[in-house]
N, C-alpha and C positions, 0 to 999 in steps of 0.2 A: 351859176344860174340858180336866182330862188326859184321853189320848189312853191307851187299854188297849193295852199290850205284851207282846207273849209272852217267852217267857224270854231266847229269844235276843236279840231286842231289846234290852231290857234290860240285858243283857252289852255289848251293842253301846256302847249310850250310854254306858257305863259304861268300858268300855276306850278309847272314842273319846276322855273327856271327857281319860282320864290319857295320852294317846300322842298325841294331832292325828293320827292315820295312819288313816284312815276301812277301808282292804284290811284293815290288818293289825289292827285290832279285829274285823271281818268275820271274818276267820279264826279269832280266837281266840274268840269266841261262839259258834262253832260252824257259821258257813256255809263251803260248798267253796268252794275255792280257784278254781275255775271261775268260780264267778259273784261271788265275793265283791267284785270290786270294782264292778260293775253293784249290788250289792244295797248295798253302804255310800253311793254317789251319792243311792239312794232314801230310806235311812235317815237319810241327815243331813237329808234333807229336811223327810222325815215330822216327822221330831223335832228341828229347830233350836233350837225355842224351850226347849226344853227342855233342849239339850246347851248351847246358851248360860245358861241360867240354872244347872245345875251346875256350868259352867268356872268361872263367876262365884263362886258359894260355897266350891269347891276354892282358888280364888286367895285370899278372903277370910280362908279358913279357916289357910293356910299364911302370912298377914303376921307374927302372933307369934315362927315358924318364921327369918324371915326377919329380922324385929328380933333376935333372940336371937342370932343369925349375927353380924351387922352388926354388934354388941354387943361380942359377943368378935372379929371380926378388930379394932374398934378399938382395942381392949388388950393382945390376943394375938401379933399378928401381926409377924412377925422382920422385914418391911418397913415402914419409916417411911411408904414411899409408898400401902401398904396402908390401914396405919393411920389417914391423912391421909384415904382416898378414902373410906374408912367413916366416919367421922369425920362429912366434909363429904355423905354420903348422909343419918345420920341429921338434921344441923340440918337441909338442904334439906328433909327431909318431917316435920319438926317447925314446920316456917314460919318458921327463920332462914334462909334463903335469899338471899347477899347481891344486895343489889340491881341489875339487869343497865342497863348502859348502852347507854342510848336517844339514838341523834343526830337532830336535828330540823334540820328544811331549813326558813327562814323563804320561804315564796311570795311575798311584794309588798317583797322586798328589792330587787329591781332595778325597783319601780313609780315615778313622779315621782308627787310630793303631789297632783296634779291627777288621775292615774289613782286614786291611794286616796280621795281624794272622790269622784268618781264612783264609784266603789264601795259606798263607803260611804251614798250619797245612795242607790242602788238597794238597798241592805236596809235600809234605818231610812228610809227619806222625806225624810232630812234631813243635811245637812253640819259644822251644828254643833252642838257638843257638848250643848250647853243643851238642843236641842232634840229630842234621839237620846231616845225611849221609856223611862221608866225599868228596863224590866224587857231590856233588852239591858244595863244599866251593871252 
């Protein structure tokens, strides 16, 4: 359920959503500077959900803004290195993103064959292969 706001309010969220600076939307909605920053503490409160669900559409709203950018520094731009970083921003969030390397540590690399049967016998029942559950193989 929205929450009924008076004008200033309103202002409030509104200034808060484009600045992060809770005082200084306080001021500019029109509360004094005295109390404004006691009253933006309250404010953000009362209406979180709300200043979060417009930050949310403000950002959503400005991705085109931000491809179109990205766009021309990768064609525009007097830096190769510009170029390159825009370049490798849009594949990244196009889902070319090349693949990041992953190092893996083997754990029963330093085990004797006797400790991995024992191990092996306490999760499957069993030692040998034949006999290991089909749905672990």
């Amino acid at each position: 359920m929205d929450t009924i706001k008076t004008d200033k309010q309103e202002a409030f969220v509104e200034e808060y959503c484009k600045s992060g600076n809770a005082t200084q939307a306080a001021i500019k909605a029109g509360y004094s500077k005295n109390v404004a920053k006691q009253r933006a503490y309250k404010l953000k409160e009362q209406f979180s959900k709300e200043i979060e669900d417009r930050t949310k559409k403000m950002l959503q709203d400005s991705v085109p803004i931000a491809l179109a950018q990205l766009t021309k520094l990768s064609v525009d731009a007097i830096s190769e290195a510009v170029q390159l970083g825009a370049i490798k921003d849009i594949l990244d969030r196009t889902g070319y993103k090349p693949a990041e390397r992953i190092e893996q540590t083997i754990s029963h690399a330093d085990k004797t064959t006797e400790e991995l049967e024992r191990e092996l016998e306490a999760l499957t029942g069993s030692t040998t292969i034949e006999q290991i559950p089909e749905r672990l193989n």
